[in-house]
MIKERO-454721 format. One line per 8 residues: their letters; for each residue y, x, z of C-alpha. Coordinates in Angstrom, 3 decimals, decimal comma. Layout:
BEGIN
a = Y/X/Z ~ ...
% end
This chain:
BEGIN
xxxxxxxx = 0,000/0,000/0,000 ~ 3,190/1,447/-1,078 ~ 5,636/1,560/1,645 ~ 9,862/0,677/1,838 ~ 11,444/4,352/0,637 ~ 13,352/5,406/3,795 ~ 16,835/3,766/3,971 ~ 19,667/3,519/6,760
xxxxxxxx = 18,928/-0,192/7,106 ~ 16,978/-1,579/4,263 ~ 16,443/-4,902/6,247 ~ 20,146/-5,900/5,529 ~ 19,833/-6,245/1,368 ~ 16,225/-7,724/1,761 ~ 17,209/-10,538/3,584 ~ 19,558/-11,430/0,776
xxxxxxxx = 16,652/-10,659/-1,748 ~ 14,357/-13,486/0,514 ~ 17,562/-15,818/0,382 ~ 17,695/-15,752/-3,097 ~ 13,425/-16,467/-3,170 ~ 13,996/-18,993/-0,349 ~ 16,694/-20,841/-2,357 ~ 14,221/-20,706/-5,733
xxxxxxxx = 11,618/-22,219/-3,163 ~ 13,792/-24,692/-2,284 ~ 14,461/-25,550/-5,996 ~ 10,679/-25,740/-6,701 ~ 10,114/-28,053/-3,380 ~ 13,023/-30,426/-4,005 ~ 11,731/-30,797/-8,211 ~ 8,160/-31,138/-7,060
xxxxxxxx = 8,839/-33,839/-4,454 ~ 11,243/-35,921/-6,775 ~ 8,561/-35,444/-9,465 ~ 5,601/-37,481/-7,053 ~ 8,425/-39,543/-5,953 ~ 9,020/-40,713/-9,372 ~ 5,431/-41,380/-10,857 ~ 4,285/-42,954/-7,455
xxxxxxxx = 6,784/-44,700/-5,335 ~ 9,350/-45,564/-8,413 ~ 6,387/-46,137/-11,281 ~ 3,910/-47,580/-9,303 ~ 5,309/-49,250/-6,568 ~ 8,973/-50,525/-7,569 ~ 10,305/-48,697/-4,627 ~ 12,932/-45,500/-4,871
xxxxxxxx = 13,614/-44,477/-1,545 ~ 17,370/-44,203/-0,772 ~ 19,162/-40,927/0,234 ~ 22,066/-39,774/0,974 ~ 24,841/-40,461/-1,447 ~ 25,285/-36,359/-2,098 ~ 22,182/-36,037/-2,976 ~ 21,143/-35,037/-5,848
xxxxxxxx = 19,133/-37,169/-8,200 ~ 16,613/-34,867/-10,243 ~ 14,715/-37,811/-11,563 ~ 17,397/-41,016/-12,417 ~ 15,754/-44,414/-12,657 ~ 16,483/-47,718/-13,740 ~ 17,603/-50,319/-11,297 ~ 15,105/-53,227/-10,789
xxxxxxxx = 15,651/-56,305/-12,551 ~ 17,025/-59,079/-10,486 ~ 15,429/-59,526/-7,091 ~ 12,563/-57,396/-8,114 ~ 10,355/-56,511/-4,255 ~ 8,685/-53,498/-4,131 ~ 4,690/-54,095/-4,256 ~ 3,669/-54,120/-0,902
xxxxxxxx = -0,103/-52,988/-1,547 ~ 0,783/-49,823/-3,545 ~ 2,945/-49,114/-0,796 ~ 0,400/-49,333/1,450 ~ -2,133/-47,457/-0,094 ~ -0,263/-44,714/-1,457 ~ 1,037/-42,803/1,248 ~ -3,190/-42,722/2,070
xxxxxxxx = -3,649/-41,196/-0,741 ~ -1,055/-38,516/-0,637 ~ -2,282/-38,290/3,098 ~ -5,457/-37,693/2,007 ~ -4,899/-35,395/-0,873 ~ -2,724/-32,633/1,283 ~ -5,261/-32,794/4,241 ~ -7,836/-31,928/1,261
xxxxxxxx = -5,962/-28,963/-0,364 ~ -4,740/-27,587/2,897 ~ -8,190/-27,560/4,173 ~ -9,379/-25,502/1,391 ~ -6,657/-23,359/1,137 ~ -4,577/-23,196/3,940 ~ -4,950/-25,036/6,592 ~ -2,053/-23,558/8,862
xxxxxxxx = -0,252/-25,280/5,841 ~ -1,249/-28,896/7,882 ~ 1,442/-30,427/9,950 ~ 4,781/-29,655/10,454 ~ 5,594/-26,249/9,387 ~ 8,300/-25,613/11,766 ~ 5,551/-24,902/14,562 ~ 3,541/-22,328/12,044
xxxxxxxx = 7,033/-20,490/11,588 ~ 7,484/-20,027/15,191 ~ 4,276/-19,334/16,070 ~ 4,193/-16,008/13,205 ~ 7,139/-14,825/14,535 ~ 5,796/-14,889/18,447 ~ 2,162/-14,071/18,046 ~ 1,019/-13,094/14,472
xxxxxxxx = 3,804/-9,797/13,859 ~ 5,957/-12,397/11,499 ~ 2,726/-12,325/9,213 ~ 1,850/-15,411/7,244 ~ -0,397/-15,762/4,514 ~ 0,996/-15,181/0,978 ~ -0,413/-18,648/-0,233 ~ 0,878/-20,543/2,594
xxxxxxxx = 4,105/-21,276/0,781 ~ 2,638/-22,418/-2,082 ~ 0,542/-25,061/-0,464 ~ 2,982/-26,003/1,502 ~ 5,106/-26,904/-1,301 ~ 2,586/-28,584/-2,959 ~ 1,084/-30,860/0,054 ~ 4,474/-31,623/1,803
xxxxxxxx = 5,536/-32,696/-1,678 ~ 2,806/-35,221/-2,105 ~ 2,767/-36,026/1,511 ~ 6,628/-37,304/1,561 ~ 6,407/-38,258/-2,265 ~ 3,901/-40,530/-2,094 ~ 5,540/-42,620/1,098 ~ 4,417/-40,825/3,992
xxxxxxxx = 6,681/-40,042/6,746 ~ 8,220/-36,829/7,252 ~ 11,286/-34,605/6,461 ~ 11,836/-31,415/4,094 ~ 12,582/-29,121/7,087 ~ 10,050/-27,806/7,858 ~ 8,014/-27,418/4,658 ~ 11,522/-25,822/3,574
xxxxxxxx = 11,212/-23,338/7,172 ~ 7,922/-22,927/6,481 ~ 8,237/-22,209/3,080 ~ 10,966/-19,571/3,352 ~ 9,300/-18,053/5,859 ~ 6,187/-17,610/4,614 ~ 8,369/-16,076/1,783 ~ 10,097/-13,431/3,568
xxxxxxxx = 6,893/-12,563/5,590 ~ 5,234/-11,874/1,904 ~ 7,674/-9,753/0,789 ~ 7,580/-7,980/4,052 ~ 3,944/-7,315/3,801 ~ 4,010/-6,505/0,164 ~ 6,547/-3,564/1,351 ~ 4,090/-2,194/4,034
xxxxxxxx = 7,204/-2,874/7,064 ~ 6,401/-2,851/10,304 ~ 5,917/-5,786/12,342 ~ 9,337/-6,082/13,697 ~ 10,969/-5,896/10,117 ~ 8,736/-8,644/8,842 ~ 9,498/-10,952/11,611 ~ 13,323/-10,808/10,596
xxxxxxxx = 13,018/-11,310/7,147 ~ 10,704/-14,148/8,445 ~ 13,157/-15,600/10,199 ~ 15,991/-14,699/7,154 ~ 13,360/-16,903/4,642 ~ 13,925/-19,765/7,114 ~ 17,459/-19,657/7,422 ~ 17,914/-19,428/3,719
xxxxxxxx = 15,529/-22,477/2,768 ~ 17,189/-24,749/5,598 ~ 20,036/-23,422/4,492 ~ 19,569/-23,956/0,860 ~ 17,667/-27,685/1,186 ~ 20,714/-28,924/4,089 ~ 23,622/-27,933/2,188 ~ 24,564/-26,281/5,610
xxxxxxxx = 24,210/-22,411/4,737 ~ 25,847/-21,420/8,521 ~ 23,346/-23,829/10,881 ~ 20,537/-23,074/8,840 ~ 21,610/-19,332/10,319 ~ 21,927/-20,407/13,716 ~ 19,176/-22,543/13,473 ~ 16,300/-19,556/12,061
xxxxxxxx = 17,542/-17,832/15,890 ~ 17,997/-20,568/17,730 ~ 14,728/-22,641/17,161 ~ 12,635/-19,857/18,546 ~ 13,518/-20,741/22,457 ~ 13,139/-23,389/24,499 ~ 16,696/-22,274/26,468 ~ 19,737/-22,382/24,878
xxxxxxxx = 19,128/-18,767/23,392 ~ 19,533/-17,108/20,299 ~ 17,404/-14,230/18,822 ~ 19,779/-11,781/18,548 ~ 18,078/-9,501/15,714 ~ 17,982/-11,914/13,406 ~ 21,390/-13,072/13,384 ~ 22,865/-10,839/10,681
xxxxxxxx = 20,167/-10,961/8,667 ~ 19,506/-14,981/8,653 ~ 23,641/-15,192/7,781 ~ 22,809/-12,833/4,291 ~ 19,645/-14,767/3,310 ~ 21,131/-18,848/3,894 ~ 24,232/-17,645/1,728 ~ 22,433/-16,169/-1,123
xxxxxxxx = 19,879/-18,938/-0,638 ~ 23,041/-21,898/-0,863 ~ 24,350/-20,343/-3,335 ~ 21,104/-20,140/-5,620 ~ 20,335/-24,209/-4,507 ~ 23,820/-25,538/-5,058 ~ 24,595/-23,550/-8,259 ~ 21,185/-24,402/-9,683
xxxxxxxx = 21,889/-28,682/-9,041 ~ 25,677/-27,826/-9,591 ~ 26,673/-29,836/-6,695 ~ 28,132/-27,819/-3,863 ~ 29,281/-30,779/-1,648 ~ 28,103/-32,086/1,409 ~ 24,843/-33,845/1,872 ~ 26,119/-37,297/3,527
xxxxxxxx = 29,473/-38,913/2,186 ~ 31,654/-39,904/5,029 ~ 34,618/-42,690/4,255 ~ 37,857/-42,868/6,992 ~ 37,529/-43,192/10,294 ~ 35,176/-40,703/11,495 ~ 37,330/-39,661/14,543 ~ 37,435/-39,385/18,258
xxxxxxxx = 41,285/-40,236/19,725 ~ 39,951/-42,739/22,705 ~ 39,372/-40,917/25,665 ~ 37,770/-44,145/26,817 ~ 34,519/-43,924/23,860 ~ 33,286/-41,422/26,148 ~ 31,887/-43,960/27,958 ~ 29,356/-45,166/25,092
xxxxxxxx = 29,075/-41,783/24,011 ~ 27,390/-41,551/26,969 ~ 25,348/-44,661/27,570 ~ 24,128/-43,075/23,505 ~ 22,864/-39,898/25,378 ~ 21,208/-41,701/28,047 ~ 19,581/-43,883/25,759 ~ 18,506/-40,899/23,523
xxxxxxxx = 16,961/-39,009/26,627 ~ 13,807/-41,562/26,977 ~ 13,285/-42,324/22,658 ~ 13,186/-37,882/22,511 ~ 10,831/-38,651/25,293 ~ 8,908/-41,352/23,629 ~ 8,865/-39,920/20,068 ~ 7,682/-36,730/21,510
xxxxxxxx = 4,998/-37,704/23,822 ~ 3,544/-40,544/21,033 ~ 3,618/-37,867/18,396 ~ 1,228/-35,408/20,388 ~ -0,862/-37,990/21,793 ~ -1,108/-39,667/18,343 ~ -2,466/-36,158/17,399 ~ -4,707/-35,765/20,234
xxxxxxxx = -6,227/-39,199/19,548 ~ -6,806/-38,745/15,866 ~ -8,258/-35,171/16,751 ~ -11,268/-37,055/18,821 ~ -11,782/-38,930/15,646 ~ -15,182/-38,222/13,699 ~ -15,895/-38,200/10,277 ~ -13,776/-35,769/7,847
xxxxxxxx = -10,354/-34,654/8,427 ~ -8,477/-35,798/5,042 ~ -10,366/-39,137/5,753 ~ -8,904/-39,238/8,971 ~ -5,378/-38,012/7,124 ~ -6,008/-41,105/4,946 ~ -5,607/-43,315/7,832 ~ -3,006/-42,063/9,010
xxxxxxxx = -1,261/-42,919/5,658 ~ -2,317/-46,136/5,594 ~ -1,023/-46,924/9,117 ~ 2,600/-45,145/7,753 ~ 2,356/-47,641/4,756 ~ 1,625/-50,734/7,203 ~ 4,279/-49,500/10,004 ~ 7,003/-49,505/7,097
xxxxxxxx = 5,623/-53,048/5,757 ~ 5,280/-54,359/9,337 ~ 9,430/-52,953/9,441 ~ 10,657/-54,443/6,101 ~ 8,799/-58,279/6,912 ~ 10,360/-58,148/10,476 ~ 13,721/-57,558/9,245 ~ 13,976/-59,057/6,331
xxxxxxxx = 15,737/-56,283/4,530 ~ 14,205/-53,677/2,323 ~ 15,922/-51,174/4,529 ~ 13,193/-51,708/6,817 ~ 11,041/-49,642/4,274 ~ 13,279/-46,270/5,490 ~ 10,539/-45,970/8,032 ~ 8,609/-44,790/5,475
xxxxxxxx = 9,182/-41,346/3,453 ~ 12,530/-39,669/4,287 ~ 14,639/-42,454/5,231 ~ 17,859/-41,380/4,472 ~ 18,426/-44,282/3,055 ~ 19,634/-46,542/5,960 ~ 21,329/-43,004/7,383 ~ 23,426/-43,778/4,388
xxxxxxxx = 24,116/-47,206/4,714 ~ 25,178/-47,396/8,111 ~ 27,662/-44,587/7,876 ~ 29,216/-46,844/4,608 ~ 29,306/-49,557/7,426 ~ 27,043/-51,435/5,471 ~ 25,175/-52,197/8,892 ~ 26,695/-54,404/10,872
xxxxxxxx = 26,262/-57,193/13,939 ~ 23,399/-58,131/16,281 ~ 21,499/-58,159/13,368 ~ 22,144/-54,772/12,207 ~ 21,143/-53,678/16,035 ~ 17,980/-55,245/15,328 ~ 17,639/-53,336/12,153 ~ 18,713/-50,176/13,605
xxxxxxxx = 15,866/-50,795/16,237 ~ 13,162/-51,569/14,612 ~ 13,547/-48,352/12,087 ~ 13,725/-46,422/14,609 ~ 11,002/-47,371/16,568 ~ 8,743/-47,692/13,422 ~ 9,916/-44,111/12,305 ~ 8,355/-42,630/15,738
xxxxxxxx = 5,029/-44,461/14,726 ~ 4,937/-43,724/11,448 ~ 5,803/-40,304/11,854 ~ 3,171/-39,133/14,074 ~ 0,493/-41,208/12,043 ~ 1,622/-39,392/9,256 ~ 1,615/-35,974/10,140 ~ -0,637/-35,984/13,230
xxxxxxxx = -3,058/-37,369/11,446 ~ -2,955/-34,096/9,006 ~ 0,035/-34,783/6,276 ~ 2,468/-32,313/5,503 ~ 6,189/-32,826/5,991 ~ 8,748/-31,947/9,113 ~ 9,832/-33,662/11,778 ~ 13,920/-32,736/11,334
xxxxxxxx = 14,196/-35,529/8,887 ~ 12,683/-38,512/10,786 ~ 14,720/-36,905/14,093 ~ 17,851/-37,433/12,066 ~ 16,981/-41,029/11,274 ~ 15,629/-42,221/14,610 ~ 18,646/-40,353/16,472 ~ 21,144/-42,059/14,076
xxxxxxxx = 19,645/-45,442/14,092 ~ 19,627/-45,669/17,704 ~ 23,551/-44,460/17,444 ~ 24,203/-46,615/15,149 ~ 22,761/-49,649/17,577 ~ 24,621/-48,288/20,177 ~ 27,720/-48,127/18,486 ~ 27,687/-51,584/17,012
xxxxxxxx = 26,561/-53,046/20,439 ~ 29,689/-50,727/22,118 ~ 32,036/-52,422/19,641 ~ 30,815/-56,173/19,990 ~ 32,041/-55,459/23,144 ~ 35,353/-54,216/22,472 ~ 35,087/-50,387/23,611 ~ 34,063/-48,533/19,612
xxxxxxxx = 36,703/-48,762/17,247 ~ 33,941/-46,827/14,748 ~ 30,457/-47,551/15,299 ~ 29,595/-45,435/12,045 ~ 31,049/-42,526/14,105 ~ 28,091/-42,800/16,732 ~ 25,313/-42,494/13,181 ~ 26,610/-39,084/13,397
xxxxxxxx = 26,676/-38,312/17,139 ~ 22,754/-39,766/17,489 ~ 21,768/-37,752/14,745 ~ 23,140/-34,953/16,723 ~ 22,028/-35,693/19,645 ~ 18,690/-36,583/19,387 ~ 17,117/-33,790/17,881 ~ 19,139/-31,119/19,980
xxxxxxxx = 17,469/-32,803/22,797 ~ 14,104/-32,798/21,214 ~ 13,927/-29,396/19,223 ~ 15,923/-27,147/22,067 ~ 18,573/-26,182/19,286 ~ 21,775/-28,307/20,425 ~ 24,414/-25,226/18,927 ~ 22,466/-25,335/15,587
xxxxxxxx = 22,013/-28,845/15,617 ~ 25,330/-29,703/16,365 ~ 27,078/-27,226/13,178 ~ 24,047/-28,437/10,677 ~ 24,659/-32,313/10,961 ~ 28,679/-31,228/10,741 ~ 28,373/-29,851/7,500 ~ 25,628/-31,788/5,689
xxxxxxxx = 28,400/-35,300/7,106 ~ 31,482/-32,652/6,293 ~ 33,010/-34,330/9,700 ~ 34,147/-31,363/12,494 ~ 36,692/-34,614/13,732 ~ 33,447/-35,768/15,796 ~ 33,071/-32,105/17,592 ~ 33,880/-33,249/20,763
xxxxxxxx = 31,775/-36,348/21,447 ~ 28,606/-34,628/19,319 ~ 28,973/-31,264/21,771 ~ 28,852/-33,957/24,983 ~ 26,078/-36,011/23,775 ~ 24,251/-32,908/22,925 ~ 24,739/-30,983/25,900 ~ 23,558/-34,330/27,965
xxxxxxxx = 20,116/-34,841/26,186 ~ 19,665/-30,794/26,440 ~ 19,887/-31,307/29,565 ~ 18,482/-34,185/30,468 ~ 14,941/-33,575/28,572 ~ 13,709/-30,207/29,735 ~ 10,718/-31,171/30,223 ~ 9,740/-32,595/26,589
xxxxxxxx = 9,807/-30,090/23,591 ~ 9,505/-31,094/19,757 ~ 7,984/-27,675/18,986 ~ 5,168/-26,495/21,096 ~ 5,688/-23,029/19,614 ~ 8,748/-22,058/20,995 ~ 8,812/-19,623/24,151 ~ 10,762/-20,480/27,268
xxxxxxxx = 13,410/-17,255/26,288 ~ 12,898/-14,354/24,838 ~ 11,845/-12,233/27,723 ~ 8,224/-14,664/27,505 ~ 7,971/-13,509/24,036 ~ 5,109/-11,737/22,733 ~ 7,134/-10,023/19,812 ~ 9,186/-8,635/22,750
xxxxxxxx = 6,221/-7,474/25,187 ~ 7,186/-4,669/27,437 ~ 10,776/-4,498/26,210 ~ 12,067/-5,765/29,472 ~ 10,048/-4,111/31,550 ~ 11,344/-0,613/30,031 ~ 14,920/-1,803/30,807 ~ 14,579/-2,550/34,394
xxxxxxxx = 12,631/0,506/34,693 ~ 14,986/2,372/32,520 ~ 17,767/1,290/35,191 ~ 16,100/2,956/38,537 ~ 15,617/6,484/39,036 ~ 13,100/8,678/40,916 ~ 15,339/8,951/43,624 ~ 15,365/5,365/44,355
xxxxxxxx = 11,621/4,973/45,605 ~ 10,840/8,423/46,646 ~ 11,221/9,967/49,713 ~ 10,822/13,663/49,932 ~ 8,009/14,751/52,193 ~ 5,574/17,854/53,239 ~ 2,860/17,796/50,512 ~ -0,907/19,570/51,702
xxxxxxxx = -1,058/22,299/49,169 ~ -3,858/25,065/47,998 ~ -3,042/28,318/47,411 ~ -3,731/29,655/43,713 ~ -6,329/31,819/45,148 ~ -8,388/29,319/47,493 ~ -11,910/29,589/46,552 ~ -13,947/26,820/45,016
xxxxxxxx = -16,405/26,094/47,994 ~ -13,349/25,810/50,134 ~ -12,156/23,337/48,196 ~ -15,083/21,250/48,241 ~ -14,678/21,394/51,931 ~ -11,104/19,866/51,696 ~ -12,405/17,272/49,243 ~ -14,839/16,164/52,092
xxxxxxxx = -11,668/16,626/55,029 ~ -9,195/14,678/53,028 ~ -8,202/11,411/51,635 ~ -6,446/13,116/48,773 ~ -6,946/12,894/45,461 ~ -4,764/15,247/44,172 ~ -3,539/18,219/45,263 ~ -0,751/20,716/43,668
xxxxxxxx = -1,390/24,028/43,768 ~ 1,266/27,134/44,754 ~ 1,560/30,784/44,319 ~ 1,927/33,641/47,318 ~ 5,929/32,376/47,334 ~ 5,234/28,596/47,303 ~ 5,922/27,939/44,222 ~ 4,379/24,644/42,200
xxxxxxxx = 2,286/26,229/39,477 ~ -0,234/23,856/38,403 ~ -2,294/20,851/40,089 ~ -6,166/19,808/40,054 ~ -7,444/16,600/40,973 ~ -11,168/15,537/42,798 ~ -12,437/15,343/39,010 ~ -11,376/18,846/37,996
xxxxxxxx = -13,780/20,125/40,836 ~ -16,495/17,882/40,861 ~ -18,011/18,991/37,216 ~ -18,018/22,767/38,725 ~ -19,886/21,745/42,035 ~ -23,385/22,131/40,579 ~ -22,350/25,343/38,747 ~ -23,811/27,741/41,148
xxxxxxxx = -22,270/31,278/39,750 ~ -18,918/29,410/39,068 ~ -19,116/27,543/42,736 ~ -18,915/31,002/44,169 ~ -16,215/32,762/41,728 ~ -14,261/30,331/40,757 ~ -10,883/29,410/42,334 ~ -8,002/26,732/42,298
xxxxxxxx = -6,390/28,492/39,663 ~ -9,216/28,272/37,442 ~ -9,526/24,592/38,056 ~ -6,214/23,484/37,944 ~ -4,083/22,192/35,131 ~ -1,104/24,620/34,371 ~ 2,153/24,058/33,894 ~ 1,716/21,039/35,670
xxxxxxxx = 3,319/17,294/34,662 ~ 6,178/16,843/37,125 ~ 8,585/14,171/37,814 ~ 12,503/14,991/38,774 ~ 14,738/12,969/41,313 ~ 16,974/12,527/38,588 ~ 14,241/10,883/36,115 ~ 14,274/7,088/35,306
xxxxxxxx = 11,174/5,185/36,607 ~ 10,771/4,262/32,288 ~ 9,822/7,944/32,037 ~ 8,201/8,801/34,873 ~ 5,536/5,829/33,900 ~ 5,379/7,458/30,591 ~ 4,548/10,428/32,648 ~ 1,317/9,439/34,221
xxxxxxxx = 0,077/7,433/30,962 ~ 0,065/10,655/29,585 ~ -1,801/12,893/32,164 ~ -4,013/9,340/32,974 ~ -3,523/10,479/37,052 ~ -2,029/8,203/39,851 ~ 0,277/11,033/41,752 ~ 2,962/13,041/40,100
xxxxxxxx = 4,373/16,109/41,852 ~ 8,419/15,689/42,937 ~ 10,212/19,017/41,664 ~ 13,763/19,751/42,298 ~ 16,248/18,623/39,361 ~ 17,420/22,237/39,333 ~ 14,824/24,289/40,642 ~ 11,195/23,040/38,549
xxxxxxxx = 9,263/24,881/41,253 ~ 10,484/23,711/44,583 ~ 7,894/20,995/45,280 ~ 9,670/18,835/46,940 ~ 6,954/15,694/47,504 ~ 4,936/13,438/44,947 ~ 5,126/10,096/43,853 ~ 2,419/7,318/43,425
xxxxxxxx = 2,197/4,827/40,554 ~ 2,260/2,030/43,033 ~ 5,583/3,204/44,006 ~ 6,995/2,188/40,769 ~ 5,078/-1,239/41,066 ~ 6,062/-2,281/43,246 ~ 10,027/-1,099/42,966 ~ 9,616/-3,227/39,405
xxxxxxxx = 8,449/-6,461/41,099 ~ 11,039/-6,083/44,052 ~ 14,116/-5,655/41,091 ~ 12,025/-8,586/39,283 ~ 12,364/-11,219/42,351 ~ 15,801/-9,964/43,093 ~ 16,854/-10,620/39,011 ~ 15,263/-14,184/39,671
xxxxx = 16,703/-15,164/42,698 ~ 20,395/-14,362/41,072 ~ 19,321/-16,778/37,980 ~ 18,144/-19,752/40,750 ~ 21,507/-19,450/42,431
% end
């Protein structure tokens, strides 16, 4: 394998190299999607799903004629089939291509050394496209994050990097295919860093790097559909100036807390329970599909409006309505409701069954629903002015609640709306269901911070070491020494006397010049001739490894891995030959836990 020729930083112009492949990807996912879209939903069934209004259409159809319903049993059955079908190919193929891609991403970049397998993009692509094509419920983030990723990680391995290097340009493919698919080129940045922890953390490393990849990878989307605007199309209005909307804004995070909760907790159980299942998994898939299909049917018949179908596929659709105000009264609560409630179900049948698609989507259209609801209900009774302002806010709010990412979150559903007037409220409400749902994570991948992560073992560990010194748990003392020329026999004799294990060895004047341990003697003891001629300075080890006062406790560890012993001699910093005591591995143990406990006491206070 050819390696990367040496360069100052060559990680710097291949993340803009992945952005450009990540927005390609993105290209190939969006066309490939539309195309199943179009010769399934639209051909078959009569039914176009509805996105948002800056989206752009890749494969224009004719209106229906007159009151034309969609057919109910093709809508039904299809989202089985494309269930079915991407269970099938990702079971052959790939199966860490099954579910919701965001998760695999994470998990690479923790445990795996950023490696994913070349062909994982590719059948990604393929299955989330006839997954969410054909009806089924999910979203194009994380095929897209999963997708980019699995991008950068390929060109990373292709190069020979290291494991570090490939786990940024994993990250960098993320941020440019979020980037690219979102029309939001800075969250989909914050988002490849911030996704990785449960606290509100970033991952430093990957900052830069992400930043390079989700412009190129913009850049190479937008100027390929020639639409560089934003994804949702926003009318007047969309302001905060009443201090006292604060009030629903937070009754909306309150009631966002238990539906994170809900969708959540439904979503993994719904996967646990079609796990127990028997028979074969893209059977199993199939149902799932076919409970999707019914969920959305069960949706559009309650409501009476073919909006109720948006619990189906992406769902943009009613996303887009209600911000046109389009929803309105008790009867657009009910609406609201209803979607959202059958977008939870539908979701998890669809992709914990064993589709393909992400979860950022249906987030976005339960979270605005139930803002939307809110909003309407707050002005029936007199306190919104703009209930199409709290579409936005819920959209915010409930999946920086439910994915851990409320910074990302919050600058992502900014720019795809193009509305920074609702800052304020959005940064409340998503602070509040951060808070409030600690205990409930979207993605089961993500680490607590980054100190718990894998990719950063022992990195911690060397700077709290690093920070204490020799001096700080040693304490000089006399030290039993041997004389270079003590005999062997006597030295049995003190190995039978003494607890030691160790024991430094000194010339006429004192001085340290070398140091034997109970194992240096023991394979002489049977050595007649040698027993009786031999001496500590043939059995010791000369110069010997010594520690200084001065040292850090990093290097003094680094110290005894490399003579494998559990005592170091103590030398003066100036004078290497003035023993001046010795210090025991435990020492450092147990100076590392004390500094640990203090470090976590200061973080409880």
């Amino acid at each position: 394998m050819r390696t990367l020729p040496s360069l100052k930083n060559p990680i710097y112009p291949l993340a803009m190299l992945v952005g450009a492949m990540a927005g390609l990807g993105a290209i190939a996912f969006e066309f490939l999607s539309g195309l199943v879209s179009k010769l399934t939903l639209t051909d078959l069934a009569g039914y176009t799903p509805e996105g948002p209004r800056g989206e752009v259409v890749l494969f224009p159809h004719e209106p229906a004629v007159g009151d034309a319903a969609p057919h109910a049993l093709w809508l039904l059955l299809l989202p089985a089939f494309g269930c079915w079908l991407s269970c099938l190919l990702c079971r052959v193929y790939a199966p860490e291509a099954t579910g919701h891609g965001t998760d695999g991403a994470i998990e690479a970049y923790h445990h795996k050394g950023g490696r994913v397998r070349g062909r994982v993009p590719i059948i990604k692509a393929i299955c989330s496209a006839l997954t969410i094509g054909t009806g089924g419920s999910g979203g194009r983030e994380g095929p897209i994050a999963q997708i980019g990723a699995g991008t950068g990680s390929w060109l990373g391995q292709k190069l020979g990097l290291r494991d570090g290097q490939c786990r940024v340009l994993l990250a960098a493919g993320m941020a440019g295919g979020v980037g690219a698919i979102f029309r939001a080129p800075f969250a989909g940045a914050l988002f490849a860093s911030e996704i990785l922890y449960r606290d509100a953390e970033f991952e430093g490393e990957v900052v830069m790097p992400s930043f390079l990849s989700s412009a190129v990878a913009y850049c190479v989307y937008c100027g390929f559909v020639g639409e560089f605007g934003t994804l949702f199309a926003l009318g007047p209005g969309f302001e905060f100036e009443r201090l006292v909307e604060l009030l629903p804004y937070t009754a909306l995070a309150l009631v966002l807390v238990p539906a994170i909760a809900l969708f959540t907790r439904f979503f993994y159980g719904t996967e646990r329970l079609f796990a127990r299942l028997p028979g074969p998994r893209p059977l199993v898939a199939a149902l799932g599909g076919l409970l999707c299909g019914g969920v959305a049917i069960l949706a559009w018949w309650l409501t009476g409006d073919q909006l109720g179908l948006s619990a189906a596929s992406n769902g943009y659709g009613i996303l887009q309505e209600s911000l046109d105000g389009s929803v309105l009264g008790w009867e657009g609560v009910r609406l609201l409701l209803v979607v959202a409630l059958a977008k939870i179900v539908a979701t998890s049948c669809t992709i914990a069954a064993g589709g393909s698609g992400g979860v950022f989507g249906p987030s976005m259209v339960v979270g605005g629903a139930i803002g939307g609801a809110v909003g309407i209900v707050g002005q029936q009774l007199g306190l919104v002015t703009h209930p199409a302002s709290f579409v936005v806010v819920g959209m915010c709010g409930f999946f920086a609640g439910a994915a851990k990412t409320p910074i990302s979150t919050i600058v992502m559903v900014t720019e795809m709306t193009g509305s920074y007037a609702l800052l304020l409220p959005a940064m409340w409400v998503c602070g509040l269901t951060f808070l409030l749902s600690r205990r409930v994570a979207l993605y089961q991948q993500q680490v607590p911070h980054r100190a718990l992560s894998p990719a950063h073992a022992g990195e911690y560990q060397v700077a709290l070491l690093a920070e204490m010194k020799v001096a700080d748990v040693f304490e000089p003392s006399e030290v039993f020494t041997v004389s270079a020329a003590t005999p062997l026999s006597k030295i049995v004799q003190l190995l039978v006397d003494r607890r030691e294990d160790y024991f430094p060895v000194v010339d006429e004047a004192g001085r340290l010049v070398g140091v034997f341990s109970a194992n240096d003697v023991r394979q002489f003891t049977f050595d007649r001739e040698i027993y009786q001629l031999a001496t500590a300075a043939d059995v010791m080890t000369s110069p010997a490894e010594v520690v200084h006062p001065g040292d850090d406790l990093h290097r003094a560890m680094e110290t005894f891995d490399k003579v494998l012993l559990d005592e170091l001699p103590v030398v003066d910093d100036a004078d290497g030959e003035r023993l001046l005591g010795r210090l025991r591995r435990r020492e450092i143990n147990r100076a590392y836990s004390q500094k640990l406990k203090e470090l976590q006491a200061l973080q409880a206070r």
